[in-house]
Structures are given as C-alpha cells and as structure tokens.
C-alpha positions in Angstrom: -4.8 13.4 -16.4 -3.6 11.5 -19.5 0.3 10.8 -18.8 0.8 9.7 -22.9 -1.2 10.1 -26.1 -0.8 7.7 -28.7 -2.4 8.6 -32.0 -2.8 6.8 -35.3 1.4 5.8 -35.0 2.2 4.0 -38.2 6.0 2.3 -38.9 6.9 0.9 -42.4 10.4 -1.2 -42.6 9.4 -2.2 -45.8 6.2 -2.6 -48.7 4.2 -3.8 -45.4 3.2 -1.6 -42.3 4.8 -3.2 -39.1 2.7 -0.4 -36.9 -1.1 0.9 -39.0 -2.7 3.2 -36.8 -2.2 2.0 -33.3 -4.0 4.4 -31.1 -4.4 4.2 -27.2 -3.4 6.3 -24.0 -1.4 5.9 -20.5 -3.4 7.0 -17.9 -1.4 7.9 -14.3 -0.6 4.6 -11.9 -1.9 2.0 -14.7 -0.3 -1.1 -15.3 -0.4 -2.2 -19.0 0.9 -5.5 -20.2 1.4 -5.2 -24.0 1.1 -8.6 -25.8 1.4 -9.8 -29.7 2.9 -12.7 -31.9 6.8 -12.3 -32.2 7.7 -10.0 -34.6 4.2 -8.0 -34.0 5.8 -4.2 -33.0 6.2 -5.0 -29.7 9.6 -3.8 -28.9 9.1 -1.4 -32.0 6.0 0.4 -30.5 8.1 0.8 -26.6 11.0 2.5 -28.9 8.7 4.7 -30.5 6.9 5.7 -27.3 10.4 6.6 -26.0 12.0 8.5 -28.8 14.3 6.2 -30.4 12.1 5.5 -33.2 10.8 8.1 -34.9 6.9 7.3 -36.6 6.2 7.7 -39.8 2.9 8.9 -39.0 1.2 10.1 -35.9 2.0 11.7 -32.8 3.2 10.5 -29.6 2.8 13.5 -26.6 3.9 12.6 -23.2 2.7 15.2 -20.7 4.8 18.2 -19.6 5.5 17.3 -16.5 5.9 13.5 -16.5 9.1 11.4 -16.6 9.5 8.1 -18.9 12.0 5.5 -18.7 13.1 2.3 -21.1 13.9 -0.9 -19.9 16.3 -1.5 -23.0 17.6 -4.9 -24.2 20.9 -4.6 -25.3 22.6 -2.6 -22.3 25.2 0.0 -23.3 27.6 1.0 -20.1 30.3 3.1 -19.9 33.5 1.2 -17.9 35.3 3.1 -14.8 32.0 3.0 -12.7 31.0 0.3 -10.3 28.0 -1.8 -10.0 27.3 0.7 -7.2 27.9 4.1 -8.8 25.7 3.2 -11.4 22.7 2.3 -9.5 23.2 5.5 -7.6 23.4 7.3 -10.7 19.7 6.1 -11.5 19.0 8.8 -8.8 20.6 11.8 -10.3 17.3 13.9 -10.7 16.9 12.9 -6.7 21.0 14.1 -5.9 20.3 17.3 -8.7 16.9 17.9 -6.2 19.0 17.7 -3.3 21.6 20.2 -4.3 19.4 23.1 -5.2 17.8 22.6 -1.5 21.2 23.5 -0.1 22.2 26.2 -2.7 18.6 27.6 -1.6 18.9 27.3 1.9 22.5 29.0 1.5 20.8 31.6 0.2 18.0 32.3 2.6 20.7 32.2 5.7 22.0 34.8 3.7 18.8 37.0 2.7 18.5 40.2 4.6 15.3 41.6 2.1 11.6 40.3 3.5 10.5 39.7 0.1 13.6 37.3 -0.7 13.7 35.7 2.2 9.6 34.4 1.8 10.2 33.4 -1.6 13.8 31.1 -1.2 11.5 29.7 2.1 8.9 28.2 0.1 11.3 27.3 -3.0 12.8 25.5 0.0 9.3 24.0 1.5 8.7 22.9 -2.0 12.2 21.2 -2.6 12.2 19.3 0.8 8.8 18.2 0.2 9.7 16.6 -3.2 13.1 15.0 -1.4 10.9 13.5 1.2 8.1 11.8 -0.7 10.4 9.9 -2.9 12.8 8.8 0.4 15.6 11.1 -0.8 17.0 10.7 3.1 17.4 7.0 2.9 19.5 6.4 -0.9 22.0 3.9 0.1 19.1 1.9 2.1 17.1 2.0 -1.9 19.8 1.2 -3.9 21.0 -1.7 -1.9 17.0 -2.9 -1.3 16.6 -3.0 -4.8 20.3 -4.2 -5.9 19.4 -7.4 -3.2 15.9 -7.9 -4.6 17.5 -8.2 -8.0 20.3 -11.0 -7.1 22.7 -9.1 -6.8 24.8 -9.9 -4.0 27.0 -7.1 -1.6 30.4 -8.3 -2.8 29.2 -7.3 -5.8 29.0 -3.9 -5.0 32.4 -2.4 -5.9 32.6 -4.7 -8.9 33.8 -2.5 -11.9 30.4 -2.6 -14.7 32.8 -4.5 -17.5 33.4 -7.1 -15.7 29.4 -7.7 -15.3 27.8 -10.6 -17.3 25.3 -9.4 -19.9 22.6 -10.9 -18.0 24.4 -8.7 -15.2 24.4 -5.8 -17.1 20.7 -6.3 -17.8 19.5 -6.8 -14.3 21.9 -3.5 -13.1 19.9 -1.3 -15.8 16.9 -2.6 -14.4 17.7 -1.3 -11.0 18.6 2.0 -12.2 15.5 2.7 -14.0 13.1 1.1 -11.0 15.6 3.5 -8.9 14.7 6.6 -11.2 11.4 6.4 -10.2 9.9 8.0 -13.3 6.1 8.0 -14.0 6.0 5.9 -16.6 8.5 2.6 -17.3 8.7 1.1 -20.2 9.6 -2.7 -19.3 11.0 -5.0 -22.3 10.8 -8.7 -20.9 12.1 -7.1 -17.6 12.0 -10.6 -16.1 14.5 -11.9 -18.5 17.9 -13.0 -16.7 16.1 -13.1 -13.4 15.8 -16.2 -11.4 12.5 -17.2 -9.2 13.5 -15.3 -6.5 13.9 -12.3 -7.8 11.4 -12.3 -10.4 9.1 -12.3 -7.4 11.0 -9.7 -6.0 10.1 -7.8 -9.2 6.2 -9.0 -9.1 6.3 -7.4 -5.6 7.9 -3.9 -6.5 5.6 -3.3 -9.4 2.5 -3.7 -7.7 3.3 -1.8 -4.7 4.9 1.2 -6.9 2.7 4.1 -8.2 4.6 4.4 -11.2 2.2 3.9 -14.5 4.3 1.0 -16.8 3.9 -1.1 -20.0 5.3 -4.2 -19.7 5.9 -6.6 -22.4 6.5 -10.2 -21.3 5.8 -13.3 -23.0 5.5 -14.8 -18.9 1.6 -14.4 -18.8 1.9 -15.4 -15.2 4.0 -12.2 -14.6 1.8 -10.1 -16.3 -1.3 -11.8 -14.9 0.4 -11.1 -11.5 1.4 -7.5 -12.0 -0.4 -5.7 -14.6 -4.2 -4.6 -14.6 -4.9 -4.3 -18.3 -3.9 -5.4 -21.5 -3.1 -4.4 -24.8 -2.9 -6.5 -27.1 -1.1 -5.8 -30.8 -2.0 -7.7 -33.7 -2.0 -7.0 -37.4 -0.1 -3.6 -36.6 -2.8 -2.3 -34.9 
C-alpha cells in the first residue's frame, strides 16, 4: 500500500524552479527525514504535500482512506479555549467515533426487525473496535501523557491559549497533531522550542508510533535517532 504519491511536483516563485520534478512515495509506518540547504523547498515541499500550496505541475494523491497532518510553524489559535481543550480537540475524529457508537447502540436497543438489529450490531462491532485500538477509553490519561512529555506542566492545564508563549503555542500544536493520530505527520523542525528532556520525550514517541512521518530537522542527531530513511532535496529535485 502506497499511503502518498508524489509525481514530477514542480514550484516556480520566480524565473528559477524552487521544486523541478521531485518524485518519491510514502509508504505505511515509514519514517522519512527530509534534508537540503536552507532555502532548498523544504518547508515548501511539506505545504505542498498537505494542500496549502498548490503545484504548478504534478500530482500529489494521498490514499483514500488515510489521514495527514502538518506540524506548522507559525501557530494560528483561536482564544476562549484552554491549553486543555485544545489538546483534547486533537481527538475530535476519536469523540465524533465515539458518538456514532452510542447513537448506534441507541438504535439497536431499539430495533425490533432481525435484519436491522444484525446490521447496527456489527456497525457497532466495527465502531468499538476502532475506539479500542487507538485507546479511545483512556483520553484524559493521552492527553496529559503527551502534554507532560512535552514540558508542559499540570498547572498549565486550564491556562487560557493567548496567554501561551509562541514557543508554547508551538509545542501545544505539536501535541494535538501527535494526539490525532493520523497516518502520516508532516513534522517541520518539530524539536524546535523543546528542551533536552522533552526532545527525548519526542525521540521516544516517534519510534514507538506506527504512524508513517516526514520530518524535517536540521538536528541530524534527531533524525539519526528517529527516522529510517532519508530524502534528501537538492537543486529542486
């Protein structure tokens, strides 16, 4: 299973091609580290792989059924949420997953017809099974594992999200997108405005995760300890 396609991508912002013909694909639980000179397409490649940019040439297809995240660098938060409520909100899809499992099993209480009452049984099998392999029974324990990992401290829980630092602000929508879960990250310098102790936090979580990722980093001791292959971009290609 190929999780994304990358063919022949090209990017002009100006006379010279900042992306050529960069071709490559994301296969399920690898870990990429993407490397380059500054100023290489770097951060311009992860925002054309997520749909920010738009190519001028070439096609990008993620498969149908797989979930991608970006690890952006300039974070964007609405105010009137905690630090908490918007981890937790890193977990909608999870909370949407878990709603539909009691609307279903509303409804099966309430079948009387055979037919009906086999198929909301295993629409229910099927939803439980999805809440229990991603630990959908244990949310606060996850979002305060990986809120701790990432320095941040339990006082700090019902702290309103502008009154966070940027480098706050940074490490909060880090946690949301390792708390999404999706099958592939895209990680911009995630180890920026983490200290020792919870960049090794970080080294831990990625290797032990399942979750495909491309990481750009310009630590080579963080890539060398967490990804598996690398890509390197030079000359727009």
């Amino acid at each position: 299973m190929i999780l994304l396609s990358i063919d022949s991508v090209t990017k002009h912002f100006g006379p010279d091609p900042v992306l050529a013909g960069v071709t490559f694909e994301v296969r399920p639980q690898e870990r990429i580290g993407l490397v380059g000179p500054n100023g290489a397409g770097k951060t311009t490649l992860l925002k054309i792989l997520s749909g920010l940019e738009t190519p001028d040439t070439g096609t990008v297809e993620l498969h149908r059924s797989a979930r991608m995240s970006y690890l952006e660098q300039q974070p964007q938060l609405l105010p009137g949420r905690t630090l908490w409520q918007e981890a937790q909100s890193g977990l909608d899809h999870l909370l949407a997953i878990a709603a539909e499992s009691q609307r279903v099993a509303e409804g099966l209480a309430a079948a009387t017809d055979a037919a009906e009452r086999e198929r909301l049984g295993k629409q229910f099998d099927r939803l439980q099974l999805a809440l229990h392999l991603h630990g959908a029974y244990s949310l606060d324990h996850k979002i305060e594992q990986v809120l701790t990992g990432l320095g941040f401290g339990s006082e700090s829980f019902k702290q309103p999200v502008e009154q966070l630092s940027g480098g706050q602000q940074n490490r909060l929508l880090l946690a949301k997108l390792l708390l999404a879960e999706p099958d592939l990250m895209l990680l911009d310098e995630p180890s920026n405005h983490l200290d020792i102790e919870a960049t090794e936090w970080l080294e831990g979580f990625l290797r032990d995760t399942d979750q495909a990722m491309i990481i750009v980093s310009h630590d080579r001791y963080f890539l060398d300890r967490v990804t598996s292959r690398t890509l390197e971009l030079y000359d727009g290609t």
